[in-house]
N, CA, C and O atoms as a Tripos MOL2 file, in Angstrom:
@<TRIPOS>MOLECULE
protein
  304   303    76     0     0
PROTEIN
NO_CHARGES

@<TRIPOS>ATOM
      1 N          64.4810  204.4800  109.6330 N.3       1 UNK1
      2 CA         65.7010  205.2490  109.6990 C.3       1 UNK1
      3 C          66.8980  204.2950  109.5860 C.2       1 UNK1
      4 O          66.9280  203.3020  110.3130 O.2       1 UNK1
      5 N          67.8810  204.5420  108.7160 N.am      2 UNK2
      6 CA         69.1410  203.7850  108.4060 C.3       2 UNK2
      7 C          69.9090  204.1540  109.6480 C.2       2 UNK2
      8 O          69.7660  205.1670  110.3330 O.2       2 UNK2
      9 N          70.9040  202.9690  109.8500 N.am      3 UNK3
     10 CA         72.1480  203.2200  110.9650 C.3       3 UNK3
     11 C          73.0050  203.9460  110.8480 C.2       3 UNK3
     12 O          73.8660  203.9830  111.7280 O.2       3 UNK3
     13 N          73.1100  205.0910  109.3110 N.am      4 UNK4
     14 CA         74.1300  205.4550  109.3830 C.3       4 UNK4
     15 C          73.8860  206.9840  109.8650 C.2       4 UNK4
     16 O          74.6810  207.8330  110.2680 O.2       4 UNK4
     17 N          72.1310  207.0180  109.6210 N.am      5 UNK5
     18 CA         71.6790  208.0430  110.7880 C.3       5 UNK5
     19 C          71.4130  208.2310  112.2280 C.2       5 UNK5
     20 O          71.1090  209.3150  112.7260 O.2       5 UNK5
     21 N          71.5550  207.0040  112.9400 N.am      6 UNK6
     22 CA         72.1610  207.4830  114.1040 C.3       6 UNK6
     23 C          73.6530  207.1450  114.6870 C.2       6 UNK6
     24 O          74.3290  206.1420  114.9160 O.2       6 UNK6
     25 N          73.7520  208.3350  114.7770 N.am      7 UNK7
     26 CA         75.4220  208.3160  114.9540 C.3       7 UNK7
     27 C          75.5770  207.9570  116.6620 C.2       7 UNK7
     28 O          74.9790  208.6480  117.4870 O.2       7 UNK7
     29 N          76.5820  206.6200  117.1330 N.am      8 UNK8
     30 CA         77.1100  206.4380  118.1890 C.3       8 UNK8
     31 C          75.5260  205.5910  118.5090 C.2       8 UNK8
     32 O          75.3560  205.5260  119.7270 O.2       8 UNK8
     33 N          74.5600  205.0550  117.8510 N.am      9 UNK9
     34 CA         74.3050  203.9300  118.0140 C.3       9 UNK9
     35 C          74.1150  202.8180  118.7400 C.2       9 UNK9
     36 O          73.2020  202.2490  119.3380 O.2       9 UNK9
     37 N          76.0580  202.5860  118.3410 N.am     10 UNK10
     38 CA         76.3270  201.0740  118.5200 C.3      10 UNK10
     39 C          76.7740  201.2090  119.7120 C.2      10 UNK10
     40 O          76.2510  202.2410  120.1330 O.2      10 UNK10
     41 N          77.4690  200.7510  120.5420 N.am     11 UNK11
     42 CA         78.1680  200.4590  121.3780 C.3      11 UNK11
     43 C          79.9770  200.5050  121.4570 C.2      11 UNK11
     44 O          80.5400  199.4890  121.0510 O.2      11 UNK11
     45 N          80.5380  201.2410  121.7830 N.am     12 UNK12
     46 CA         81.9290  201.3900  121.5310 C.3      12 UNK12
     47 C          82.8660  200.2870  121.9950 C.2      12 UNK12
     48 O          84.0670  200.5610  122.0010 O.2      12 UNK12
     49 N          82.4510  198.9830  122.4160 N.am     13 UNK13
     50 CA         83.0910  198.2140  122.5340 C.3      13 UNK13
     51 C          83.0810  197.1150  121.5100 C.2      13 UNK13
     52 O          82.2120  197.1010  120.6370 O.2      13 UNK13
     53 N          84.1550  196.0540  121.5950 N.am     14 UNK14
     54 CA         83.6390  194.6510  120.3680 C.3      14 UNK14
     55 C          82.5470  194.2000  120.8390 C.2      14 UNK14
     56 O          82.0450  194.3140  121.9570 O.2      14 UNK14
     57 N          82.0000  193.3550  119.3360 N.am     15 UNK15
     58 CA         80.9460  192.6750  119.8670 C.3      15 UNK15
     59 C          81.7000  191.1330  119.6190 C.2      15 UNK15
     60 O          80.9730  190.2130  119.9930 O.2      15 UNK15
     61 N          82.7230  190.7970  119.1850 N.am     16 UNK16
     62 CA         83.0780  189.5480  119.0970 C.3      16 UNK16
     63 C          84.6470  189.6200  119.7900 C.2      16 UNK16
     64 O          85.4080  190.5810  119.9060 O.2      16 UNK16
     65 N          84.7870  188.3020  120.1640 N.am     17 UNK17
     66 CA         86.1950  188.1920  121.0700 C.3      17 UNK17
     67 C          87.2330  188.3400  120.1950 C.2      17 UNK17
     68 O          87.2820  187.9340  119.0340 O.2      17 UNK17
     69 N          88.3000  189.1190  120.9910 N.am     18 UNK18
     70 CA         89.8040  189.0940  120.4860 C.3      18 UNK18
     71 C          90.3300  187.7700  120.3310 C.2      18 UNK18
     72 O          90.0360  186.6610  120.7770 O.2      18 UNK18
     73 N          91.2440  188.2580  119.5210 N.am     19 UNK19
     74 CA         92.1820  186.6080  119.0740 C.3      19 UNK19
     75 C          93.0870  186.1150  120.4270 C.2      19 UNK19
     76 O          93.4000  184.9320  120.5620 O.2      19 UNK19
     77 N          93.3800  186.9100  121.1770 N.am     20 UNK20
     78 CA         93.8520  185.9840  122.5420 C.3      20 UNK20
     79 C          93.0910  185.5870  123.3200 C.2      20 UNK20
     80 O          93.5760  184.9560  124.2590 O.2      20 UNK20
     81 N          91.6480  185.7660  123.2810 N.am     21 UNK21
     82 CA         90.6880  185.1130  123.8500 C.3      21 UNK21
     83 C          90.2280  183.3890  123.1480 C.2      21 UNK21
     84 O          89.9640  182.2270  123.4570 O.2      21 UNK21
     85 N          90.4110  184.4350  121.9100 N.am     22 UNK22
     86 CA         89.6600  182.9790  121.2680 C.3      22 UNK22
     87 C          91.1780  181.9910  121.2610 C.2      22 UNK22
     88 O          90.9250  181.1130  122.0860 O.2      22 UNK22
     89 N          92.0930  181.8270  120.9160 N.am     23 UNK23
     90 CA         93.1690  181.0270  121.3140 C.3      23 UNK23
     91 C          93.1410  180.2990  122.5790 C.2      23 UNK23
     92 O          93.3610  179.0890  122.6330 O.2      23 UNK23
     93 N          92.8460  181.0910  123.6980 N.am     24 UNK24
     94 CA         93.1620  180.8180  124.7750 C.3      24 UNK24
     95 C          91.8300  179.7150  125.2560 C.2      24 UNK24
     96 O          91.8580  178.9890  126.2500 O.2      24 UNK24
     97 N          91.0180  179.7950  124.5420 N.am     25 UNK25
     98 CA         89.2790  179.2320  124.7550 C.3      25 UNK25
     99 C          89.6020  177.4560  123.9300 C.2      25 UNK25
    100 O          89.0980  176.3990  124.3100 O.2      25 UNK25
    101 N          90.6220  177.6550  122.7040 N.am     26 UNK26
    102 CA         91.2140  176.4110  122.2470 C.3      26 UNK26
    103 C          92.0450  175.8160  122.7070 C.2      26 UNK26
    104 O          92.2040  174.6890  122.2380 O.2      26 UNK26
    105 N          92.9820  176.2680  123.8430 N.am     27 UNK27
    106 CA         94.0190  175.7340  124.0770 C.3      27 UNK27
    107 C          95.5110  176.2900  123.6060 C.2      27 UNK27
    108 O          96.5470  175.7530  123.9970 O.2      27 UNK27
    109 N          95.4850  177.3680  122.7660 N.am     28 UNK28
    110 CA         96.4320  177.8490  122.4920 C.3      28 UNK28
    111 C          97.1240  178.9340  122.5920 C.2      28 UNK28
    112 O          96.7050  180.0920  122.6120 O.2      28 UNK28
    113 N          98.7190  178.3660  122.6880 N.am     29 UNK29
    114 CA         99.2770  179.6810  123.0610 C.3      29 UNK29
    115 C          99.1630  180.5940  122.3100 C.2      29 UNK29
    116 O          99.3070  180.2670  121.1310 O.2      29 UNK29
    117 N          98.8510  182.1900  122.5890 N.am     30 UNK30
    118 CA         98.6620  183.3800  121.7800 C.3      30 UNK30
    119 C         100.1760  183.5110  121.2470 C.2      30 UNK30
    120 O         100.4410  183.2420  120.0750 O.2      30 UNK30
    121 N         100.9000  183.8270  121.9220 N.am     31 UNK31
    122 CA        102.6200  184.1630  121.3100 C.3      31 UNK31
    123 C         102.9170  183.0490  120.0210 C.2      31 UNK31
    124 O         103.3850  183.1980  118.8920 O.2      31 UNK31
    125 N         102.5480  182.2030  120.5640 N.am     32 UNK32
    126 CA        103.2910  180.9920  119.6740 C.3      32 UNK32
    127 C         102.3040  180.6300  118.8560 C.2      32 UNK32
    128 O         102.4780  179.4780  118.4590 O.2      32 UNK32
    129 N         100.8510  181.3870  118.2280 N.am     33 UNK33
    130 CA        100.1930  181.5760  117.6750 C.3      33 UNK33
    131 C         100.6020  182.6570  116.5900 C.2      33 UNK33
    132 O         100.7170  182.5730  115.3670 O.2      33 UNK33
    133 N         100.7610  183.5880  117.3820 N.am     34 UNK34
    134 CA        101.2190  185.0430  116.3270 C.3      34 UNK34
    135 C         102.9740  184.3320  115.7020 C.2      34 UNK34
    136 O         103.3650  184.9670  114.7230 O.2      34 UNK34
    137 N         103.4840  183.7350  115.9340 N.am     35 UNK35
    138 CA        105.1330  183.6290  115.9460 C.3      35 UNK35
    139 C         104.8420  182.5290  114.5340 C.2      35 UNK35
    140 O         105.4510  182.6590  113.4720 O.2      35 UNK35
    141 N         103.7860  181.4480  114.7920 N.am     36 UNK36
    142 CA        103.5510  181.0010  113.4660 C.3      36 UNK36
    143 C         102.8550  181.9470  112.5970 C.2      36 UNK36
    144 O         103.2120  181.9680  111.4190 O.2      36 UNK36
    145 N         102.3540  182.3700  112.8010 N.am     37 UNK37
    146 CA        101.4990  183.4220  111.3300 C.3      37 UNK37
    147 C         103.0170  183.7950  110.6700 C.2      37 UNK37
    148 O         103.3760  183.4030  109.5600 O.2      37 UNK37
    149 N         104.0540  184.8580  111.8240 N.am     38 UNK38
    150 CA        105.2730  185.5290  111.3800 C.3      38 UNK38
    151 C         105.7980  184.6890  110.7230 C.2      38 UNK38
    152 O         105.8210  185.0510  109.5470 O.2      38 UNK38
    153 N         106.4840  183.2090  110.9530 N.am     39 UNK39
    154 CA        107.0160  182.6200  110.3180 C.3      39 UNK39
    155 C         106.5100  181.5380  108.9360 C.2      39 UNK39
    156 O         107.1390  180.5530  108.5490 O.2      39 UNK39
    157 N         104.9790  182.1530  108.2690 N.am     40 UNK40
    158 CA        104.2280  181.7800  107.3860 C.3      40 UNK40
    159 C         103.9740  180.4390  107.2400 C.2      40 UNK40
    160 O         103.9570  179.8490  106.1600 O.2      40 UNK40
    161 N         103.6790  179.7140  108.8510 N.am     41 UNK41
    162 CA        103.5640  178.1340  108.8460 C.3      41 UNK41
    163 C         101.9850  178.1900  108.0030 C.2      41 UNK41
    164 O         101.0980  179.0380  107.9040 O.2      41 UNK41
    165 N         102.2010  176.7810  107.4760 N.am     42 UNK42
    166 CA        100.8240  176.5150  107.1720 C.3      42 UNK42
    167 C         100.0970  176.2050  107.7020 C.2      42 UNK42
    168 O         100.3030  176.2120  108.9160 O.2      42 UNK42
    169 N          98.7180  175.7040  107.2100 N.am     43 UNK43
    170 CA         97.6160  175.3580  108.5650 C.3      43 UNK43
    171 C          97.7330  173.8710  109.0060 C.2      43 UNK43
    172 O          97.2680  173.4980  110.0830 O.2      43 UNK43
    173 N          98.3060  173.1130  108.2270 N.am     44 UNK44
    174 CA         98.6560  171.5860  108.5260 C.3      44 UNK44
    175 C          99.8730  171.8760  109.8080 C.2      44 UNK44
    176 O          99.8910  171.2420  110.8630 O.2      44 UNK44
    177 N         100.4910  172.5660  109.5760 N.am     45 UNK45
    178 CA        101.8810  172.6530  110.8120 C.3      45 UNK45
    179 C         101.3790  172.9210  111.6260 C.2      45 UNK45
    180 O         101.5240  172.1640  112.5860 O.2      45 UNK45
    181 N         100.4270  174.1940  111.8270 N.am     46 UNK46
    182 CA         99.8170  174.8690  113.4100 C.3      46 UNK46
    183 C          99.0850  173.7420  113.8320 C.2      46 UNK46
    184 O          99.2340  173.4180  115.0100 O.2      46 UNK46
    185 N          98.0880  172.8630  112.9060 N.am     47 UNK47
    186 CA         97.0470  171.6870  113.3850 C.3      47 UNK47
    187 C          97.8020  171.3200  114.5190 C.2      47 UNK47
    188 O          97.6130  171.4480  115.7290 O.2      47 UNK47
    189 N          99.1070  170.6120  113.5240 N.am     48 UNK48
    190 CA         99.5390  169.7470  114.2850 C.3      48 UNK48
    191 C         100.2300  170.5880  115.3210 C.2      48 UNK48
    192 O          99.7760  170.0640  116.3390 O.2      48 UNK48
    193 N         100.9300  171.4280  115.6850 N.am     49 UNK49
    194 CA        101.6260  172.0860  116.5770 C.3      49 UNK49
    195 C         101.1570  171.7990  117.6760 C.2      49 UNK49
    196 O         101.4660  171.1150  118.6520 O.2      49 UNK49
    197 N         100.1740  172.5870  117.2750 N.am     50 UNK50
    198 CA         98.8520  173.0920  118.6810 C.3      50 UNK50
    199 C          97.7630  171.4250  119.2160 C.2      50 UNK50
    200 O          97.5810  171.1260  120.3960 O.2      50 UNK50
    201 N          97.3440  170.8030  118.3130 N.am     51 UNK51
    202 CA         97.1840  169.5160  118.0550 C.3      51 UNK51
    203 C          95.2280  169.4630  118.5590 C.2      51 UNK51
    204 O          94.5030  168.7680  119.2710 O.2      51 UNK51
    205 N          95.1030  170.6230  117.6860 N.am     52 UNK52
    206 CA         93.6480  171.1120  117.5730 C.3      52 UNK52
    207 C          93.6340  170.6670  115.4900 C.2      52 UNK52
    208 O          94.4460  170.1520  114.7220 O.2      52 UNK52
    209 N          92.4340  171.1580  115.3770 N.am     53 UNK53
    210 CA         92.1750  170.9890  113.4510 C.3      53 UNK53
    211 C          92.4500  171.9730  112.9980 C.2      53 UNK53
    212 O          92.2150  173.1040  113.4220 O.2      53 UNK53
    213 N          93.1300  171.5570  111.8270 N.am     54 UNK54
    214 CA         92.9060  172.5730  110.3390 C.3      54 UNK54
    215 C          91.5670  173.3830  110.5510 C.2      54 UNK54
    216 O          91.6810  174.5900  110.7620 O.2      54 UNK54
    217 N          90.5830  172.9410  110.5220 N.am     55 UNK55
    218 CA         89.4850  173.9690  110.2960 C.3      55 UNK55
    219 C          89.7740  174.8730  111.5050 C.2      55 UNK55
    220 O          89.4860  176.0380  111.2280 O.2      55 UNK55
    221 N          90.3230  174.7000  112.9520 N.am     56 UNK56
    222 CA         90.4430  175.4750  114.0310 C.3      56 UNK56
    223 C          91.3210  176.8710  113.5170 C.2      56 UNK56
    224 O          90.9850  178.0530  113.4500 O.2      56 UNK56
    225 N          92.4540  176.2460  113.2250 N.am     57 UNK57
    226 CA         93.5350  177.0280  112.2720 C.3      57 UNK57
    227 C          92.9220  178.1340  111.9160 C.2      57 UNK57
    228 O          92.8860  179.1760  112.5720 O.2      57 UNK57
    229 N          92.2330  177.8480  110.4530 N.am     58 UNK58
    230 CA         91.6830  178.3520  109.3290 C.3      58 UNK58
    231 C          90.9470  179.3220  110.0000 C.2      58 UNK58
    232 O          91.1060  180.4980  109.6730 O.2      58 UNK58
    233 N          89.9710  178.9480  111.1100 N.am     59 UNK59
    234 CA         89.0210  180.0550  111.2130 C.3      59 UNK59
    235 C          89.9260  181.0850  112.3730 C.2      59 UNK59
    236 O          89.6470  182.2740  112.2190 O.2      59 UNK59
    237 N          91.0010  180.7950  113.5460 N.am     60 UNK60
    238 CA         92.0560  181.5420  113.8110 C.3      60 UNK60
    239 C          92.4600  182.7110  113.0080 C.2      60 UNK60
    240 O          92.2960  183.9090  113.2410 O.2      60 UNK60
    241 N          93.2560  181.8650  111.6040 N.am     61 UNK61
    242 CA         94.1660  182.2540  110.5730 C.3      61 UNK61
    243 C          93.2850  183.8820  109.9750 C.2      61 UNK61
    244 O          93.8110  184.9540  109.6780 O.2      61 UNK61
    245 N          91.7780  183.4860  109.9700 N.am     62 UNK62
    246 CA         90.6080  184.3600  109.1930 C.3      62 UNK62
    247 C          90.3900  185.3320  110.0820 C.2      62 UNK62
    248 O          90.4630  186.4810  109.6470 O.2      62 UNK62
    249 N          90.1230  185.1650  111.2990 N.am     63 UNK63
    250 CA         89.8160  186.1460  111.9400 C.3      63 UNK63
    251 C          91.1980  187.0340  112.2430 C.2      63 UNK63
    252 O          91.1800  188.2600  112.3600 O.2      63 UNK63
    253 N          92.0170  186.4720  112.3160 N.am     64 UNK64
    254 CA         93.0950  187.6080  112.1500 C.3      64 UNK64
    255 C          93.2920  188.5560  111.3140 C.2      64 UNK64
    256 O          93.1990  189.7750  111.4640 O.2      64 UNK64
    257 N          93.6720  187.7110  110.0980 N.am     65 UNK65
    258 CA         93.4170  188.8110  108.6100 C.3      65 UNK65
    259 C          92.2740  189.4390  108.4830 C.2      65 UNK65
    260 O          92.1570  190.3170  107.6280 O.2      65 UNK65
    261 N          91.4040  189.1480  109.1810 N.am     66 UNK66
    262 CA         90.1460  189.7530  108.9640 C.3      66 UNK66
    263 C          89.5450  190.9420  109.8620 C.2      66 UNK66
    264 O          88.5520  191.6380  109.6510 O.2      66 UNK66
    265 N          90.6540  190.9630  111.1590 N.am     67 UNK67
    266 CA         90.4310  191.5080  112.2050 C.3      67 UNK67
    267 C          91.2020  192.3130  112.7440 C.2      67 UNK67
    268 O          91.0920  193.4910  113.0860 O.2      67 UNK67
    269 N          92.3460  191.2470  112.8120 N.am     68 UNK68
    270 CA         93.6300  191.5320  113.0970 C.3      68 UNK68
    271 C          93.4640  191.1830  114.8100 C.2      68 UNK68
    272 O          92.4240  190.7660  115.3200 O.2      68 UNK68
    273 N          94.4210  191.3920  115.3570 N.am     69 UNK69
    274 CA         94.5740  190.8770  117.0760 C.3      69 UNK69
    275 C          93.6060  191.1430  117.7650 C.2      69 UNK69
    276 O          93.2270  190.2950  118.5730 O.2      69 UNK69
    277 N          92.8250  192.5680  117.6370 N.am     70 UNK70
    278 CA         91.8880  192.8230  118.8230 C.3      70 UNK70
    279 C          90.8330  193.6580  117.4280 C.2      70 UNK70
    280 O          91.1390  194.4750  116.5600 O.2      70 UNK70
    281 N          89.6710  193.0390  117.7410 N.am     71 UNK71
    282 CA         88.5800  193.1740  116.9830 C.3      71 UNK71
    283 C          87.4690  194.4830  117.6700 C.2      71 UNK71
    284 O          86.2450  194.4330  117.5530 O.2      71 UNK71
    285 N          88.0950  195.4150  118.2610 N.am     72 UNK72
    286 CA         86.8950  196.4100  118.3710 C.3      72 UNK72
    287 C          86.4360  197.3650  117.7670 C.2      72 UNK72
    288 O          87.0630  198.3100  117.2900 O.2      72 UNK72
    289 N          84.7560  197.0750  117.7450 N.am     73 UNK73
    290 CA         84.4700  197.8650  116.8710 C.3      73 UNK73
    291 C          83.5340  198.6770  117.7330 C.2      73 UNK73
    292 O          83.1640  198.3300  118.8550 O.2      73 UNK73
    293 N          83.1210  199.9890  117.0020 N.am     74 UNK74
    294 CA         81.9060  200.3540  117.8380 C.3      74 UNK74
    295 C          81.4010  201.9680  116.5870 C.2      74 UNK74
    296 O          81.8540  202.5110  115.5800 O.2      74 UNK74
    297 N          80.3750  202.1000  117.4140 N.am     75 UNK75
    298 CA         79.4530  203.5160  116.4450 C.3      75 UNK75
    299 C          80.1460  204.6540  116.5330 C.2      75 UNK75
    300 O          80.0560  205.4880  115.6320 O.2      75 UNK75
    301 N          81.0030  204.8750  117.7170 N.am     76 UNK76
    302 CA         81.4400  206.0050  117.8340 C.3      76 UNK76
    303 C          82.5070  206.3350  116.4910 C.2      76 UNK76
    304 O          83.0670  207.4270  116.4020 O.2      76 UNK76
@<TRIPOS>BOND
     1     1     2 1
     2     2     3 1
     3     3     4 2
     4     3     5 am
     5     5     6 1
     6     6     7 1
     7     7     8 2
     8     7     9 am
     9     9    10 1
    10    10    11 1
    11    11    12 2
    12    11    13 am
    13    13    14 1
    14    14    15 1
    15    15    16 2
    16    15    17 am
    17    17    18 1
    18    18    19 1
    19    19    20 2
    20    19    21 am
    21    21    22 1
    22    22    23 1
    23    23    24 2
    24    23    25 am
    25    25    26 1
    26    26    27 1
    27    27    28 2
    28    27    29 am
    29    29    30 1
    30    30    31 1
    31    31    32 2
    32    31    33 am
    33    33    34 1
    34    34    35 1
    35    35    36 2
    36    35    37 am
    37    37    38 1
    38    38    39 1
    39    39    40 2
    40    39    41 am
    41    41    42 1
    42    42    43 1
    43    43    44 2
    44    43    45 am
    45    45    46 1
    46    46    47 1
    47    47    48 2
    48    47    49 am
    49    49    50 1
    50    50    51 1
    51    51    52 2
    52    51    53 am
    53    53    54 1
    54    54    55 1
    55    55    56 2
    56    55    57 am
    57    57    58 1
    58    58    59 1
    59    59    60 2
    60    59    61 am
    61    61    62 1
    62    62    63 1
    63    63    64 2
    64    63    65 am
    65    65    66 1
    66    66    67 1
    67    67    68 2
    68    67    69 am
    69    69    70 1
    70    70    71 1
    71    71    72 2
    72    71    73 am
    73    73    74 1
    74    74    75 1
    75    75    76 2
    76    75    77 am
    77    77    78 1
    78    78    79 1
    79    79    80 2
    80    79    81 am
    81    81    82 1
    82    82    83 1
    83    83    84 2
    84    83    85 am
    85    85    86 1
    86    86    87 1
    87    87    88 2
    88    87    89 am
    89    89    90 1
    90    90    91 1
    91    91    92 2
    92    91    93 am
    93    93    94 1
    94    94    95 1
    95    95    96 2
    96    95    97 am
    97    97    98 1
    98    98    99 1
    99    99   100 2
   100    99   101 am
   101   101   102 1
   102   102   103 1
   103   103   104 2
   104   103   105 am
   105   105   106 1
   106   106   107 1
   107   107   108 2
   108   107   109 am
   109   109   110 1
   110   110   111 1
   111   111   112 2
   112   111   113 am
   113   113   114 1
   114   114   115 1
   115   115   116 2
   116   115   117 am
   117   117   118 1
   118   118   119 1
   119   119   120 2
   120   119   121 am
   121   121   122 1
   122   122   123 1
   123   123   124 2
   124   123   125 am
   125   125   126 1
   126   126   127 1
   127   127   128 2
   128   127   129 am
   129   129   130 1
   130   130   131 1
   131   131   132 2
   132   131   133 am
   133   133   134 1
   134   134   135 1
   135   135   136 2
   136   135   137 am
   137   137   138 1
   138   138   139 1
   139   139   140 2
   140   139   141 am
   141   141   142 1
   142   142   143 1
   143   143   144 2
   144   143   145 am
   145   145   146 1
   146   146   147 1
   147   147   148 2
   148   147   149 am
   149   149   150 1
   150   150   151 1
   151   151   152 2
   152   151   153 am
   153   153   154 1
   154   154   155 1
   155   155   156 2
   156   155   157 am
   157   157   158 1
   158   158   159 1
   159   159   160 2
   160   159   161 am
   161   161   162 1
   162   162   163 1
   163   163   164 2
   164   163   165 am
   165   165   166 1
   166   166   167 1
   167   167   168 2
   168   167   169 am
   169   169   170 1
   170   170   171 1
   171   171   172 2
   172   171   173 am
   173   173   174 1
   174   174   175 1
   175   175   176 2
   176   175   177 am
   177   177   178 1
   178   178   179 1
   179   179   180 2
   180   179   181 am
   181   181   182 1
   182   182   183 1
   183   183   184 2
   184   183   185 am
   185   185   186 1
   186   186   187 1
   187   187   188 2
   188   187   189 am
   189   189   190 1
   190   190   191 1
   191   191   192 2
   192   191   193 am
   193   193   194 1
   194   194   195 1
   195   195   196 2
   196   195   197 am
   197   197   198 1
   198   198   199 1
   199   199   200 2
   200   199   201 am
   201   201   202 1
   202   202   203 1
   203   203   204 2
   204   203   205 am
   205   205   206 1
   206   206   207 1
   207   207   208 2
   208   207   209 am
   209   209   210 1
   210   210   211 1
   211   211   212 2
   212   211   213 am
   213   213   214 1
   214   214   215 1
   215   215   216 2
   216   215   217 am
   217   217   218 1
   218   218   219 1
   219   219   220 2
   220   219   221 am
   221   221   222 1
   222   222   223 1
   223   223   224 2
   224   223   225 am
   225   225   226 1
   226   226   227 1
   227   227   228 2
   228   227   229 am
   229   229   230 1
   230   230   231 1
   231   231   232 2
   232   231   233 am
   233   233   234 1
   234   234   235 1
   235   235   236 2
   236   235   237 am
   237   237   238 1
   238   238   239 1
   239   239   240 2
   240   239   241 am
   241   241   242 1
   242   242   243 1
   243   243   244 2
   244   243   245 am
   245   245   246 1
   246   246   247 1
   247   247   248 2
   248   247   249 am
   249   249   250 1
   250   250   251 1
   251   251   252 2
   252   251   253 am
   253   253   254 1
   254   254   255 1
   255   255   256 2
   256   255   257 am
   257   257   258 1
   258   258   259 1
   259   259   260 2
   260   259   261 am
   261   261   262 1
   262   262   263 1
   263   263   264 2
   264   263   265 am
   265   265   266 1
   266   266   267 1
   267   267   268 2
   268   267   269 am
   269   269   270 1
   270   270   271 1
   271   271   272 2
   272   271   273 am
   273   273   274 1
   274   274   275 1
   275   275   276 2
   276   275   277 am
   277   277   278 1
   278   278   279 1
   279   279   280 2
   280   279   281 am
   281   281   282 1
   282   282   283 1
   283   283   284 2
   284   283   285 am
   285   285   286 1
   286   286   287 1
   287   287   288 2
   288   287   289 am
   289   289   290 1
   290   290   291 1
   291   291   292 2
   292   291   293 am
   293   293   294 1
   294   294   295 1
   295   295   296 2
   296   295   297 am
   297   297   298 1
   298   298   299 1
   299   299   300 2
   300   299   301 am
   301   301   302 1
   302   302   303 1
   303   303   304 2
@<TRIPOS>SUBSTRUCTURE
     1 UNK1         2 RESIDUE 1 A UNK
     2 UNK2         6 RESIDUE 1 A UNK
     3 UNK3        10 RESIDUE 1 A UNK
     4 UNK4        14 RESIDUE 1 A UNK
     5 UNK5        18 RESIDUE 1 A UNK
     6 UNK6        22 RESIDUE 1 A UNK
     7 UNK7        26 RESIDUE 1 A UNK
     8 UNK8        30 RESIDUE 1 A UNK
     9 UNK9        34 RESIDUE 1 A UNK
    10 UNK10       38 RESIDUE 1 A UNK
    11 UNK11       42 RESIDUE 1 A UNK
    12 UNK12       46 RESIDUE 1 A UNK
    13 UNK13       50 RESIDUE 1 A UNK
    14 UNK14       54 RESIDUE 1 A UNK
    15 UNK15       58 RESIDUE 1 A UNK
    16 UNK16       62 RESIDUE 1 A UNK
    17 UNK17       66 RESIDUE 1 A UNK
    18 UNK18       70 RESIDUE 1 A UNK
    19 UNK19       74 RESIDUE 1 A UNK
    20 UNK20       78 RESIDUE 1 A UNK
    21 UNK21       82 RESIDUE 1 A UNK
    22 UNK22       86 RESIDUE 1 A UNK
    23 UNK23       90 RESIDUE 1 A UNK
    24 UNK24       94 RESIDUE 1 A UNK
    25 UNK25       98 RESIDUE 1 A UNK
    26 UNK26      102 RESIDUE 1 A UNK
    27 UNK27      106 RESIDUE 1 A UNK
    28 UNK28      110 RESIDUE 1 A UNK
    29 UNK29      114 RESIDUE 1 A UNK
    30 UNK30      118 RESIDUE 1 A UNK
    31 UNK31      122 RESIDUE 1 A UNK
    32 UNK32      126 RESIDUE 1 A UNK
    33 UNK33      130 RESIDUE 1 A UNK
    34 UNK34      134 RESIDUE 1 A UNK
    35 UNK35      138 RESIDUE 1 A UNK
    36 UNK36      142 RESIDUE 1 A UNK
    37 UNK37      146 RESIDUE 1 A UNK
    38 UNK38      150 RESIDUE 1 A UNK
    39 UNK39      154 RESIDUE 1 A UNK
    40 UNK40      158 RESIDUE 1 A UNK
    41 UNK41      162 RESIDUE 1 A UNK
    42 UNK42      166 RESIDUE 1 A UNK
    43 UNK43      170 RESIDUE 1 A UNK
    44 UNK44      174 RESIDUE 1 A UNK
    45 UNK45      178 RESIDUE 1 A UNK
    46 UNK46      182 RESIDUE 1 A UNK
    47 UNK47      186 RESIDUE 1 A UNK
    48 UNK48      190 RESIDUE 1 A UNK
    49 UNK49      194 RESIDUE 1 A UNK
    50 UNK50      198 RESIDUE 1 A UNK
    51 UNK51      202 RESIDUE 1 A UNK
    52 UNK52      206 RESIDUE 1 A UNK
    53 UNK53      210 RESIDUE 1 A UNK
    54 UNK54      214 RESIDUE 1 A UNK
    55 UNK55      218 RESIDUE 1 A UNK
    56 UNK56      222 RESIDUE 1 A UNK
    57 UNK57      226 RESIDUE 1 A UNK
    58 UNK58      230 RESIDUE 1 A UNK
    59 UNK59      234 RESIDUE 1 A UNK
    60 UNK60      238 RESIDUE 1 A UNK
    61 UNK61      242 RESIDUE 1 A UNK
    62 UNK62      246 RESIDUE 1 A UNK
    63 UNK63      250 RESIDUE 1 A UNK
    64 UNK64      254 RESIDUE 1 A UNK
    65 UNK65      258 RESIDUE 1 A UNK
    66 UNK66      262 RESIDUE 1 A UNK
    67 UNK67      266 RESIDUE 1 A UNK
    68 UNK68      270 RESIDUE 1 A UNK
    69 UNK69      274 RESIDUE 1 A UNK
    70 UNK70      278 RESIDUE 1 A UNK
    71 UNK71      282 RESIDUE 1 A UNK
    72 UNK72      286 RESIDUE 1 A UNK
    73 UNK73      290 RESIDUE 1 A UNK
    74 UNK74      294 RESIDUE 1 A UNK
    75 UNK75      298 RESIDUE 1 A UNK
    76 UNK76      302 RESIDUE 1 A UNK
């Protein structure tokens, strides 16, 4: 049986952490996280801002666009 036959399934909560979790798990401020995205810093500026890596950035930067702030998903 496919998942899309049973309905409510899943679990109505996320299964992966919000972006102020995961910030906060690196060391970084959430506000002054979102305030660079607004002001279209690059990922070399936040590196250094925050004074974590580019790749930290990048995967930040992804899960946002990809998620956006709070990632819940669920079957319902």
């Amino acid at each position: 049986m496919e998942n899309s036959d049973k309905i409510g399934s899943f679990p109505p909560w996320s299964r992966i952490d919000d972006l102020a979790k995961m910030t906060e798990e690196v060391g970084i401020d959430f506000d002054q996280f979102i305030q660079c995205l607004k002001e279209n810093k690059n990922t070399e500026e936040m590196a250094f801002k925050f004074k974590v890596s580019e790749n930290t950035i990048d995967i930040l930067k992804e899960h946002f666009y990809h998620y956006g702030v709070n990632s819940t998903m669920g079957g319902d």
